[in-house]
Residue frames as a rotation matrix with the C-alpha (Angstrom) as fourth column:
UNK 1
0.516 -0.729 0.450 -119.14
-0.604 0.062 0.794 -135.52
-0.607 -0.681 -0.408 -72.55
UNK 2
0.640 -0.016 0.768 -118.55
0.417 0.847 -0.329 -138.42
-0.646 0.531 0.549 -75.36
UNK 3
0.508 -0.609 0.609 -117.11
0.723 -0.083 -0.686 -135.92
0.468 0.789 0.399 -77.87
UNK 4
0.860 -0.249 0.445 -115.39
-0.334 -0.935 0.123 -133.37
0.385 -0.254 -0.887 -75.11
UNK 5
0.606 -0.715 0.348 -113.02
-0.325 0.176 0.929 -136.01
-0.726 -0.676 -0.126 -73.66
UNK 6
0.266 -0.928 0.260 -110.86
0.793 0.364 0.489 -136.87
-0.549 0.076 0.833 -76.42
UNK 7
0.481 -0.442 0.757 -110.25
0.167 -0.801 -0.574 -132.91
0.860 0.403 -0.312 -77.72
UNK 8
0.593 -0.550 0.589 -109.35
-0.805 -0.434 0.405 -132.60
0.033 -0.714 -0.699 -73.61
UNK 9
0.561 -0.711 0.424 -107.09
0.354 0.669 0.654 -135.86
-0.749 -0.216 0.627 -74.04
UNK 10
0.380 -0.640 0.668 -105.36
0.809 -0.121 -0.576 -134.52
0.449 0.759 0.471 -77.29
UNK 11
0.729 -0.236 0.642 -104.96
-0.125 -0.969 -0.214 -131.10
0.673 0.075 -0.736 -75.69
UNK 12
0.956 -0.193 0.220 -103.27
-0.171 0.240 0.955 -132.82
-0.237 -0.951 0.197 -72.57
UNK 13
0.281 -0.522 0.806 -101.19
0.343 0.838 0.424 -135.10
-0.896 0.157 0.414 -74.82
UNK 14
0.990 -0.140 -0.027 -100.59
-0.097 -0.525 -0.845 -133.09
0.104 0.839 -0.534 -77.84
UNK 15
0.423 -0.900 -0.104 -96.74
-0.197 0.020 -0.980 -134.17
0.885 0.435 -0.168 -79.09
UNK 16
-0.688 -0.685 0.241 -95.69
-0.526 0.242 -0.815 -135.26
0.500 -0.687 -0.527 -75.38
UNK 17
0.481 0.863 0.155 -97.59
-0.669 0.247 0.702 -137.74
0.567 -0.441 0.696 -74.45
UNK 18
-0.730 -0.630 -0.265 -95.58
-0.039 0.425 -0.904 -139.18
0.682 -0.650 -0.335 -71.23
UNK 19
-0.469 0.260 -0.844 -96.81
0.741 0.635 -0.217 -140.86
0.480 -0.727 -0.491 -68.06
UNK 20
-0.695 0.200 -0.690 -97.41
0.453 -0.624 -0.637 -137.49
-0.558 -0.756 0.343 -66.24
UNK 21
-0.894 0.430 -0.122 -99.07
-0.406 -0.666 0.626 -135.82
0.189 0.609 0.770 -69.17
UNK 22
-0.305 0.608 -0.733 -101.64
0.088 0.784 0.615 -139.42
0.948 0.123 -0.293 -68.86
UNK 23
-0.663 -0.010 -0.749 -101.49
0.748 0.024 -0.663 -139.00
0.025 -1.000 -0.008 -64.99
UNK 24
-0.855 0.015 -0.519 -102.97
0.275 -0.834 -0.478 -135.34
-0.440 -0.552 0.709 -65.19
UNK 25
-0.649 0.737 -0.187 -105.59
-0.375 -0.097 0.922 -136.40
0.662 0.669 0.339 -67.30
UNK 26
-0.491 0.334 -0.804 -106.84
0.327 0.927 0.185 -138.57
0.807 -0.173 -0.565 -64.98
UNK 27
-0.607 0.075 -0.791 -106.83
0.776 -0.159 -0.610 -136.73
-0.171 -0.984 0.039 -62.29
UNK 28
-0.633 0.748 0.202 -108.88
-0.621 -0.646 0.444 -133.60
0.462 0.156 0.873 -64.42
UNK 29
-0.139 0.974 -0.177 -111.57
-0.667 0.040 0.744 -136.30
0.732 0.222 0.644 -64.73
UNK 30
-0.757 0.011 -0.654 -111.84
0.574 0.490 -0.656 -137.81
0.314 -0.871 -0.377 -61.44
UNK 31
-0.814 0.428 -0.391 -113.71
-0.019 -0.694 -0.720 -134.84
-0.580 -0.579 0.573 -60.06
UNK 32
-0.457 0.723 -0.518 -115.61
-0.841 -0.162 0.516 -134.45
0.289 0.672 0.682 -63.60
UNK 33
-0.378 0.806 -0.455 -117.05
-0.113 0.448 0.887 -138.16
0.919 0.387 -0.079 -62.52
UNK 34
-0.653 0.119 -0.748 -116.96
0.706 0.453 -0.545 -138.48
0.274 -0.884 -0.380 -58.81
UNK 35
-0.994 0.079 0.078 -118.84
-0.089 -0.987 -0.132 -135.39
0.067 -0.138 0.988 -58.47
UNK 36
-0.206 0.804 -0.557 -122.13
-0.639 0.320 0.699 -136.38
0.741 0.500 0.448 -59.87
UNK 37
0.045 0.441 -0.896 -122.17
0.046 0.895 0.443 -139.33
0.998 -0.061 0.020 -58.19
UNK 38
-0.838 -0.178 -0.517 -121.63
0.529 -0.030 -0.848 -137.80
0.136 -0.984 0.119 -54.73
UNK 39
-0.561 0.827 -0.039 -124.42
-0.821 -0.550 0.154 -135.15
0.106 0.118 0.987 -55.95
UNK 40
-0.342 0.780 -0.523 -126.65
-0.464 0.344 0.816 -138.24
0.817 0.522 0.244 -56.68
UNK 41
-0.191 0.235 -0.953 -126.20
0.684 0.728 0.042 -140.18
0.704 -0.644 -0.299 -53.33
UNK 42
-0.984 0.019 -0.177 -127.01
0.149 -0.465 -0.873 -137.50
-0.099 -0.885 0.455 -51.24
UNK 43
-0.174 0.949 -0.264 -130.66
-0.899 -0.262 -0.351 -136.44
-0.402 0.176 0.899 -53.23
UNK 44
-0.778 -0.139 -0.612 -130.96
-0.459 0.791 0.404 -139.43
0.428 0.596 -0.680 -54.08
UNK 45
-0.462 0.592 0.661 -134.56
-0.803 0.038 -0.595 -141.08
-0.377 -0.805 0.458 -52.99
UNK 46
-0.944 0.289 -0.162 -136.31
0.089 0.692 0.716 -144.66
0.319 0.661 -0.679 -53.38
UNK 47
-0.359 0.922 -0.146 -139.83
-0.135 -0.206 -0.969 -143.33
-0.924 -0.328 0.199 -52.98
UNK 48
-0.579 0.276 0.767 -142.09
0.795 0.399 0.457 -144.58
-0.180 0.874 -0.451 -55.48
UNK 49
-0.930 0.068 -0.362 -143.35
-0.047 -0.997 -0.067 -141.30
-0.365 -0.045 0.930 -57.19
UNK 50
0.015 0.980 0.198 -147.23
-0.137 0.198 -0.971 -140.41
-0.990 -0.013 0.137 -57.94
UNK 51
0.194 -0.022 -0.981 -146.67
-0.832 -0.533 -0.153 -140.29
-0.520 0.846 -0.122 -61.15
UNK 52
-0.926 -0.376 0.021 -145.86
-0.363 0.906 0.218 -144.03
-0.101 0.195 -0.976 -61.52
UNK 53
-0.485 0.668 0.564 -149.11
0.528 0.738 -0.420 -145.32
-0.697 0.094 -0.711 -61.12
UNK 54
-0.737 0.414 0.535 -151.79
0.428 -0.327 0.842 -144.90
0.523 0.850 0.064 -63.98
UNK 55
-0.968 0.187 -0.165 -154.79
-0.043 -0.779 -0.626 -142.00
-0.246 -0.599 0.762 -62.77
UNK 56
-0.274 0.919 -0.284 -157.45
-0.772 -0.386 -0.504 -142.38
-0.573 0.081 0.815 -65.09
UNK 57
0.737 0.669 0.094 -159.51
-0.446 0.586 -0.677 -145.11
-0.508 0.457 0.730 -66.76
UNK 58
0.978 0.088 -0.190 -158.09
-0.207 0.283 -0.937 -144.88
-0.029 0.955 0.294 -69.82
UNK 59
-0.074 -0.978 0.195 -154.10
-0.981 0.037 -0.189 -144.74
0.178 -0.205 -0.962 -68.35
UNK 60
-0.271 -0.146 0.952 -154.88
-0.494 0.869 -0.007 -148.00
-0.826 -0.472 -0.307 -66.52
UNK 61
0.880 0.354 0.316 -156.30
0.004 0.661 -0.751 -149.49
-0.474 0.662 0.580 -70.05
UNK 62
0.758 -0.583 -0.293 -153.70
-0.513 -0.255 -0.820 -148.37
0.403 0.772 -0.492 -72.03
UNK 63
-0.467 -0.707 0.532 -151.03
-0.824 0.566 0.029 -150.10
-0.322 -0.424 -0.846 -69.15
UNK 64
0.232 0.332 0.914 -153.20
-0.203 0.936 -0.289 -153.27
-0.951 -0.119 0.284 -69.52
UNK 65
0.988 -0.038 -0.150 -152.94
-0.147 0.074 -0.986 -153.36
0.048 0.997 0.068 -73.53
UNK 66
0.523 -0.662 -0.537 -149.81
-0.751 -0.060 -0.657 -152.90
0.403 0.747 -0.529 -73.45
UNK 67
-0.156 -0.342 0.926 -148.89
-0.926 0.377 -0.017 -155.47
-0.344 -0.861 -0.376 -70.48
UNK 68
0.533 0.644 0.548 -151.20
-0.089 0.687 -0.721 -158.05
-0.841 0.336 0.424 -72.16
UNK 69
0.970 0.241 -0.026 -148.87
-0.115 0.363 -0.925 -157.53
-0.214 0.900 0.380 -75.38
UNK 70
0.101 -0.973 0.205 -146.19
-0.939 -0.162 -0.303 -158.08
0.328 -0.162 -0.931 -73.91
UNK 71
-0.028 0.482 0.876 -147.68
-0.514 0.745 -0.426 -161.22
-0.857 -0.462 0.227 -72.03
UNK 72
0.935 0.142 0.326 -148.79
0.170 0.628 -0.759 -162.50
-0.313 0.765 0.563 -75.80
UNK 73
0.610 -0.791 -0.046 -145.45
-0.773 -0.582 -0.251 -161.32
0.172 0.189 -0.967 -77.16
UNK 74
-0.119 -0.610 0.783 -143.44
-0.849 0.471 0.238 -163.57
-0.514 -0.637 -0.574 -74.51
UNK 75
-0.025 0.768 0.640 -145.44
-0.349 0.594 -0.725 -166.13
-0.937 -0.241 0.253 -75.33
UNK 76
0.981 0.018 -0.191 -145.64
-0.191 0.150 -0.970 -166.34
0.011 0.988 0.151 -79.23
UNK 77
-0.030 -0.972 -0.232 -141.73
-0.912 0.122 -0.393 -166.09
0.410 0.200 -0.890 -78.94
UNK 78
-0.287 -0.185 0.940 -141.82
-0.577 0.817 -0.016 -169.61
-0.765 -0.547 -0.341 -76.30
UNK 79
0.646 0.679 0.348 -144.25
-0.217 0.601 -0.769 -171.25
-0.732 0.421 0.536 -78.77
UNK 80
0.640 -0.673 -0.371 -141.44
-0.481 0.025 -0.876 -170.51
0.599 0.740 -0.307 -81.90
UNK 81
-0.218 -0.891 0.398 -138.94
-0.967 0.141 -0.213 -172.13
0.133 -0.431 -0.892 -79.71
UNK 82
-0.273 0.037 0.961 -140.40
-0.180 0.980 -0.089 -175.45
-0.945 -0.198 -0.261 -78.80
């Protein structure tokens, strides 16, 4: 979408770029974002999925390791501060 909206603003505005020309741009992409985001709040769901928690052994180590270096992480950075 980054590189599609200013070729559809030049095409809008190409050599007449007046209030209406700026007006009917706007209104293209109104729909182009409100859409989505009516799509999302309807399926939208805050159920924590299974797939969040760790399953096996070695998932739940690997979460600890990496929790724990984050934890020392935090830490080492306070210590350099004081």
């Amino acid at each position: 979408m980054s590189f599609i909206a200013p070729m559809v603003a030049g095409i809008f505005t190409n050599n007449k770029q007046t209030l209406v020309q700026w007006q009917n741009l706007f209104w293209l992409c109104v729909p182009i974002y409100v859409l989505p985001e009516i799509f999302f709040l309807i399926f939208v769901s805050g159920t924590v999925q299974e797939w969040n928690y760790a399953s096996s052994k070695e998932d739940k180590t690997q979460l600890e390791l990496c929790l724990n270096h984050k934890d020392t992480e935090r830490k080492t950075l306070e210590n350099e501060k004081k």
